[in-house]
C-alpha positions in Angstrom: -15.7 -25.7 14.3 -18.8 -25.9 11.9 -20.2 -28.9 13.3 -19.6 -27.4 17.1 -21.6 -24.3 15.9 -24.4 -26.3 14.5 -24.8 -28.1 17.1 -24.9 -25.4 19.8 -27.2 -23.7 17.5 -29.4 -27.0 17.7 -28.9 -26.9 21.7 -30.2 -23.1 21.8 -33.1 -24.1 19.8 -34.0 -26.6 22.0 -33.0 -24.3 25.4 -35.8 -22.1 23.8 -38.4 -24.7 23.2 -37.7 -26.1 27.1 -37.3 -22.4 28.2 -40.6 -21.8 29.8 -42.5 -21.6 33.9 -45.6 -23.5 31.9 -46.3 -27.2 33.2 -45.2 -29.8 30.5 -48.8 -30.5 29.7 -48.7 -27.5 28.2 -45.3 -27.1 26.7 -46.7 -28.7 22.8 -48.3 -25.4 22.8 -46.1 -22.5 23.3 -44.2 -21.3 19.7 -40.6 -21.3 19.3 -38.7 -19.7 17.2 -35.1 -21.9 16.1 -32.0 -19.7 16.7 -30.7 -18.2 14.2 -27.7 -19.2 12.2 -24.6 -17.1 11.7 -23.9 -16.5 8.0 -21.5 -17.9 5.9 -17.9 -16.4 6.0 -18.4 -14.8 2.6 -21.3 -12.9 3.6 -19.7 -11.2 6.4 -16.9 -10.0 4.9 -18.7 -9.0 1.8 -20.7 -6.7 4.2 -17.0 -5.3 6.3 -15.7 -4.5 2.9 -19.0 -2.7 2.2 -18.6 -0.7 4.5 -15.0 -0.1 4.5 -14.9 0.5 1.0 -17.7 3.2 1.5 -15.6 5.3 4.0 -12.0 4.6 1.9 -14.2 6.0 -0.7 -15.5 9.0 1.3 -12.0 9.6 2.5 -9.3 9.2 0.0 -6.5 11.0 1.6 -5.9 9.7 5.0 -4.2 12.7 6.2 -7.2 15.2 5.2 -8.4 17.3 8.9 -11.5 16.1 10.1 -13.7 19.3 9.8 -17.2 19.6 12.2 -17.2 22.8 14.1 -13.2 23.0 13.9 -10.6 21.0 12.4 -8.9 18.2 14.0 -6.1 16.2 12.7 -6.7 13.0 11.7 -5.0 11.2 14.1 -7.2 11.5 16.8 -9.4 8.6 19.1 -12.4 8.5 16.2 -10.0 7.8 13.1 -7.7 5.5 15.6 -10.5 3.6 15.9 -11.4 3.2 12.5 -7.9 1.8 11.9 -8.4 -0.8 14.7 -11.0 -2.1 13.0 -9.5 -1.9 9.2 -6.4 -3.8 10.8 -8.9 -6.3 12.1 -10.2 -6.4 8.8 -7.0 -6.9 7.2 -5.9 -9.8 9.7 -8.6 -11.7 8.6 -8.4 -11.1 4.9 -5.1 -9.4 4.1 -5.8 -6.4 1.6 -2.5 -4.6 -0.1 -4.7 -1.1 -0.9 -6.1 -1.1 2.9 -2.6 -2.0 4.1 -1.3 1.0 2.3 -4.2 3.5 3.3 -2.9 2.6 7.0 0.7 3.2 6.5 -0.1 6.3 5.0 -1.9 7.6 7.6 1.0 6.9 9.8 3.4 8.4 7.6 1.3 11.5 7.1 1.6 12.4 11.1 5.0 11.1 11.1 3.6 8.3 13.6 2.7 11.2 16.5 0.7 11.7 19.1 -1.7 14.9 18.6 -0.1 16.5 21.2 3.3 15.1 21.8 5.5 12.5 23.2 3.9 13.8 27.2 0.4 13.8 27.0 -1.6 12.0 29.0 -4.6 11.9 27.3 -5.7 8.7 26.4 -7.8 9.5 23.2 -4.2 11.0 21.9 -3.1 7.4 22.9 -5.6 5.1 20.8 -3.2 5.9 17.3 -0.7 4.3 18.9 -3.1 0.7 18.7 -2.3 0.9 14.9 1.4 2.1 14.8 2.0 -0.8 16.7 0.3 -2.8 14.4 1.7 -1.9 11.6 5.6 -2.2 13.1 4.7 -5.4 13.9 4.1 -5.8 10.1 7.2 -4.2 9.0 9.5 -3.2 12.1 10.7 0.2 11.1 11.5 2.0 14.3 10.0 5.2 13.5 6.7 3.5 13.9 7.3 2.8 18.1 9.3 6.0 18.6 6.6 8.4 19.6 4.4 6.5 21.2 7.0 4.0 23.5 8.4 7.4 24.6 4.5 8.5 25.6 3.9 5.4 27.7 7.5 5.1 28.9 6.6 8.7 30.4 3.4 7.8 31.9 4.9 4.3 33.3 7.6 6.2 35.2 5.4 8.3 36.8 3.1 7.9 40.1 -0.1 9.4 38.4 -2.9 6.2 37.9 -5.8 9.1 37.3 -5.6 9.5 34.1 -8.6 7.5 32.7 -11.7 9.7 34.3 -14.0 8.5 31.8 -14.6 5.0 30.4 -13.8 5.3 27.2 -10.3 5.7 27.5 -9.8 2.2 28.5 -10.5 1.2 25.2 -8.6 4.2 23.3 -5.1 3.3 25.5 -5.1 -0.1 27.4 -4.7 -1.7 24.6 -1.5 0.2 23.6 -0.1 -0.8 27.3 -0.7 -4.9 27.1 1.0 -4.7 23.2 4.0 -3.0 24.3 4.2 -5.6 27.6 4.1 -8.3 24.7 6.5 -6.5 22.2 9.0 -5.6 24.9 8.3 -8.4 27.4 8.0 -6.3 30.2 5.1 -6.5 32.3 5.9 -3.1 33.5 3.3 -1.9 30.9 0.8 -4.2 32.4 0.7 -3.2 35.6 0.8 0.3 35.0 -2.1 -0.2 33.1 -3.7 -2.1 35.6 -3.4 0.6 38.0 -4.3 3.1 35.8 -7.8 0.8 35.3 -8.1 0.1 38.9 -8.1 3.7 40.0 -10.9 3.8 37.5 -13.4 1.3 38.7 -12.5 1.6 42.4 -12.0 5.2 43.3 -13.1 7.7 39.8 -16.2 9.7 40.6 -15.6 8.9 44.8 -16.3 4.8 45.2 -15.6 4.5 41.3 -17.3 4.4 38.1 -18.1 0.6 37.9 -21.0 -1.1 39.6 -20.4 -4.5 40.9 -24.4 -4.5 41.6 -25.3 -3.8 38.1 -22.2 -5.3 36.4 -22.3 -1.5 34.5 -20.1 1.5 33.7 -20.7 4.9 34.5 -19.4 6.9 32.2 -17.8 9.5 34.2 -18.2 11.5 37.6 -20.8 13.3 36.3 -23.2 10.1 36.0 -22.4 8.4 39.3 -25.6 8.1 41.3 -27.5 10.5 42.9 -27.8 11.1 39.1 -30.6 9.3 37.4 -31.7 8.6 34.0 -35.8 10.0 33.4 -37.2 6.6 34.5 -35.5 6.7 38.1 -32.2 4.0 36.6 -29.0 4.6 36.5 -27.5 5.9 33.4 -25.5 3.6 31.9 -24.5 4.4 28.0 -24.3 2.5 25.3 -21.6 3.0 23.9 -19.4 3.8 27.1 -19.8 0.3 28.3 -18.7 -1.0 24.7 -15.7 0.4 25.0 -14.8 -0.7 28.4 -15.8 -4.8 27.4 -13.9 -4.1 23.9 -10.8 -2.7 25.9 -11.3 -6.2 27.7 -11.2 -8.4 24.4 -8.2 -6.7 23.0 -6.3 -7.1 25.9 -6.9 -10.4 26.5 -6.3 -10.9 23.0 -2.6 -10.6 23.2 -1.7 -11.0 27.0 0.3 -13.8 27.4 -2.2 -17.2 29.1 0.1 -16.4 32.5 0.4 -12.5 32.7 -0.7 -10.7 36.0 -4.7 -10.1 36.2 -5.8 -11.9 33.0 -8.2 -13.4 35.4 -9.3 -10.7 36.8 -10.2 -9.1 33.0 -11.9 -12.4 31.9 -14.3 -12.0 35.0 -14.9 -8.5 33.8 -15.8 -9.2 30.5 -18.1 -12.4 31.5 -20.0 -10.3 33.8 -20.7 -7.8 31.6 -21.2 -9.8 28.8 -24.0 -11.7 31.2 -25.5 -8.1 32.4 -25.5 -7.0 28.6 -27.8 -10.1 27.5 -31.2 -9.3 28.8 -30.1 -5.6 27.6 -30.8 -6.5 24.3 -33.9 -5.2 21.8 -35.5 -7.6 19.5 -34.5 -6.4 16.4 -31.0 -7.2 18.1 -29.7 -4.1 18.8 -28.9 -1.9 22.0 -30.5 1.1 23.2 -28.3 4.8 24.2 -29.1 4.1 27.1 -29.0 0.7 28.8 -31.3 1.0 32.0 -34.0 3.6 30.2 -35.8 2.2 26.6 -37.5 5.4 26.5 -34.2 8.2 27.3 -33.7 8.2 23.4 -34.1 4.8 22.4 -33.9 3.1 19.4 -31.4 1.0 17.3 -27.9 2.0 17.9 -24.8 0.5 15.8 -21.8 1.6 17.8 -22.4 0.1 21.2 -24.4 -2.6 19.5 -21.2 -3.8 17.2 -18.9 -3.3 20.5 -20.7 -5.7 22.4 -21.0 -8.3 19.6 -17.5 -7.8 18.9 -16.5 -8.3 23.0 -18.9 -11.2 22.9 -17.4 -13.0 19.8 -13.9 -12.7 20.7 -15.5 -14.3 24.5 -17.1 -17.4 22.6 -14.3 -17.8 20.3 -11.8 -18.1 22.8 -13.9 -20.2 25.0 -14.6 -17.2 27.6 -18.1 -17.2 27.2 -20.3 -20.3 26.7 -21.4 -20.7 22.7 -24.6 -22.1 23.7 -25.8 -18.9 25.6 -24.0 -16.0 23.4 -24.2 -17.3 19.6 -27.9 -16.7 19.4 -27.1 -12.9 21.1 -24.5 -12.4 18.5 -26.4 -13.7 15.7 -28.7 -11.6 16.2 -27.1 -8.8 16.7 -24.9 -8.8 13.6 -28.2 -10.0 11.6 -29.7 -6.4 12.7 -26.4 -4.2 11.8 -26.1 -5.6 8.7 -29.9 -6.0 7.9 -30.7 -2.7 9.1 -28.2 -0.8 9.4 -26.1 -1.5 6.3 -26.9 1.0 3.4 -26.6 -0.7 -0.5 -23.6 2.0 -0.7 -21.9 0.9 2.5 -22.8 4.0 4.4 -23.9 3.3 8.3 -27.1 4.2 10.2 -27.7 4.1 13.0 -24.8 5.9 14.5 -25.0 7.8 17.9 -22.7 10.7 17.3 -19.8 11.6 19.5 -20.8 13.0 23.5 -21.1 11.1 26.7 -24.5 10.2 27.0 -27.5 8.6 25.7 -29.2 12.4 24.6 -25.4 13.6 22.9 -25.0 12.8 19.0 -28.8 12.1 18.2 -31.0 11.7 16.2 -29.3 8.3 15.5 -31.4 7.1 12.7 -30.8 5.1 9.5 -30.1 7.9 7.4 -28.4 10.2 9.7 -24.9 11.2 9.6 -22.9 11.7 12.7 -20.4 13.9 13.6 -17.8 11.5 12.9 -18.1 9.3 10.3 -15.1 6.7 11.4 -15.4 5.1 14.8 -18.9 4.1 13.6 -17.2 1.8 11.0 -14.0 1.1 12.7 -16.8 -0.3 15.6 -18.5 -2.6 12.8 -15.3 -3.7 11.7 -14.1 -5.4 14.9 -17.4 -7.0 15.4 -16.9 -8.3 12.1 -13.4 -9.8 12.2 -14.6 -11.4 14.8 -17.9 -12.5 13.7 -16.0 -13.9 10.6 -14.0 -15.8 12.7 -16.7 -18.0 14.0 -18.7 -18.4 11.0 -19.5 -21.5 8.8 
C-alpha cells in the first residue's frame, strides 16, 4: 500500500506539471507545486485522540443533558454522531477507556430511542448506529431491543416519507443496511432504499437531489425557485456531507451482491466528482457550496464529511487514488493545521441549522452549539484517513 500511495502521489505531481491549455514550448515555465503527502499513521491518530480526548475531557459523564436553550438528552443525532466517529476511532486503534465511555452512554439511556420504540424520526434513529456497534462487540440483547423494534415498525409499514431533509440519511440508513447484515434480511435494505428514493425522486415535488448539479437540497424549503444571494442554488455544506457519508457507511457493510450497491457507489462517485472543484485552497469547504461569498470561509464539519466519504471511496477502490489523494491531503492538512487547537478543541465548526447563514460565525475560536458532531465528523474522516496512510 505505501509504495502504491507514493507512486500515485508521483503521478498527481506530474498530472499537475502536464495539467495546463499552454503550448509545450512553454510548459518549462509554468510552477508546479508537488502534491502533497499524507502523513504518517502516527500523526493522524495523535491528532483523533487530540481531539477526542478534549471532548472526553469536556464531557466526563456520558449521560449529562446537553444544555443550549433547553435540555436535551444525550442520546440524540449530535452525540450519536460523536459516537460513530469514537467507534471509528476505536476500530482502528482499540481503546479500553473510550470503549467504556460508549457502553456507558448506552447503559445510561437503557439503549433507547429519545422518544420510543415508534418514532419515526430519523435523528432519534442515528443512536442506534452505535448500539449496534457495540452488540456487535459484546452481543447482549438489550443493546438491539429498542431499536430492532423501531425499524421493525417502520419496515412493516407503507410510509417511505420519512426522510424530508438530507440529513437523515446519514443519522438512520446506516442503522437499516447493519441490521440487513446482522439479521440477513434484505428486508432492511430495501426499506431503506425506498425510504431514500422517495427522497431524491419525489421530496420537495421532483425531489431534493440534482442530477444536473450532482447536489443535495437540503429540504423543500431550498428547492429552486429559491436561490442563494449570487443567483445559485443553495446547496449546504454540511447537508451534502451527510448524504455522501450515509453513502460510505452503507457501502461499508453491504454485502459485494446486496440490491442497489451499484446504484450507491454511483452516488457517491458523482458527488465525490461534483465536490472536487468545490474545494478552497486552504483545503477546506465553504457553508455554502455554489456561493463563496453567502458566509464563507473554512468550515470543519462538511469539510471532514467529505474527506471521510472520499477516503473510504479511494480505499476501497471506488474512487480513483490518483485524482482524490491530493483532495484529501489536503483537506485533512487544513483541519488539522488549522483547525486543530494545541488543547484538542475544534474551530471552525458551523453550528447546528439547515443552511449556510444557521450556526455562524464559524471561526477558529468559536464554539457551536453542539460541541459533538463537530468531532464525531473529524473522527470518521480520520479513521479513514489513517487507513490509507504511510
Amino acid at each position: 500500500m505505501r509504495r502504491l500511495l507514493a507512486f500515485v502521489l508521483l503521478l498527481s505531481a506530474t498530472a499537475i506539471a502536464g495539467a495546463t491549455d499552454a503550448p509545450s514550448a512553454k510548459l518549462a515555465s509554468v510552477p508546479t507545486t508537488p502534491a502533497p503527502a499524507l502523513p504518517a499513521k502516527a500523526e493522524v491518530l495523535a491528532k483523533m485522540r487530540l481531539a477526542n480526548g478534549w471532548f472526553m475531557k469536556a464531557w466526563p459523564d456520558p449521560a449529562k443533558p446537553i444544555v443550549t436553550r433547553r435540555a436535551r438528552p444525550s442520546n440524540i443525532w449530535t452525540r450519536g454522531v460523536y459516537y460513530e466517529g469514537l467507534m471509528a476511532l476505536h476500530a482502528v486503534a482499540p481503546d479500553a477507556a473510550s470503549l467504556d465511555y460508549a457502553v456507558r452512554w448506552g447503559e445510561a439511556h437503557q439503549w433507547g430511542l429519545r422518544h420510543g420504540t415508534t418514532t419515526r424520526n430519523a435523528d432519534d434513529q442515528c443512536c442506534g448506529q452505535t448500539y449496534i456497534e457495540l452488540y456487535q462487540l459484546d452481543p447482549k440483547p438489550e443493546r438491539l431491543r429498542d431499536i430492532v423494534a423501531n425499524i421493525d415498525f417502520i419496515v412493516a409499514g407503507e410510509r417511505n416519507d420519512d426522510w424530508w431533509w438530507i440529513d437523515a440519511i446519514q443519522m438512520a440508513m446506516p442503522v437499516y443496511a447493519k441490521l440487513g447484515v446482522l439479521k440477513q434480511d434484505p428486508r432492511y435494505w430495501e426499506k431503506a432504499h425506498a425510504i431514500y428514493t422517495y427522497t431524491k425522486n419525489q421530496h420537495g415535488g421532483k425531489g431534493l437531489y440534482n442530477p444536473a448539479d450532482k447536489l443535495w437540497w437540503r429540504d423543500k424549503d431550498f428547492v429552486p425557485p429559491y436561490r442563494e444571494p449570487n443567483g445559485e442554488d443553495c446547496y449546504w455544506s454540511r447537508g451534502n456531507g451527510w448524504v455522501i457519508a450515509a453513502m460510505a457507511r452503507v457501502l461499508d457493510v453491504l454485502p459485494a451482491n446486496a440490491p442497489h450497491r451499484a446504484e450507491y457507489e454511483t452516488m457517491l462517485r458523482d458527488m465525490a466528482e461534483a465536490l472536487v472543484p468545490l474545494q478552497r485552497a486552504d483545503g477546506f469547504w465553504n457553508c455554502s457550496l455554489h456561493d463563496p461569498d453567502n458566509f464563507g470561509g473554512k468550515e470543519s464539519s462538511g469539510t471532514a464529511l467529505f474527506v471521510y466519504a472520499m477516503a473510504w471511496g479511494v480505499r476501497h477502490g471506488v474512487l480513483p487514488a490518483e485524482k482524490y489523494l491530493p483532495v484529501i491531503t489536503k483537506a485533512w492538512q487544513g483541519l488539522v493545521n488549522d483547525a486543530v487547537h494545541p488543547d484538542g478543541f475544534l474551530g471552525y465548526i458551523q453550528g447546528t441549522g439547515k443552511e449556510p447563514k444557521d450556526g455562524q460565525p464559524t471561526k477558529y475560536d468559536s464554539k457551536p452549539d453542539f460541541e459533538d458532531f463537530g468531532v464525531g465528523c473529524f473522527l470518521l474522516a480520520g479513521a479513514e484517513v489513517y487507513q490509507l496512510a504511510r
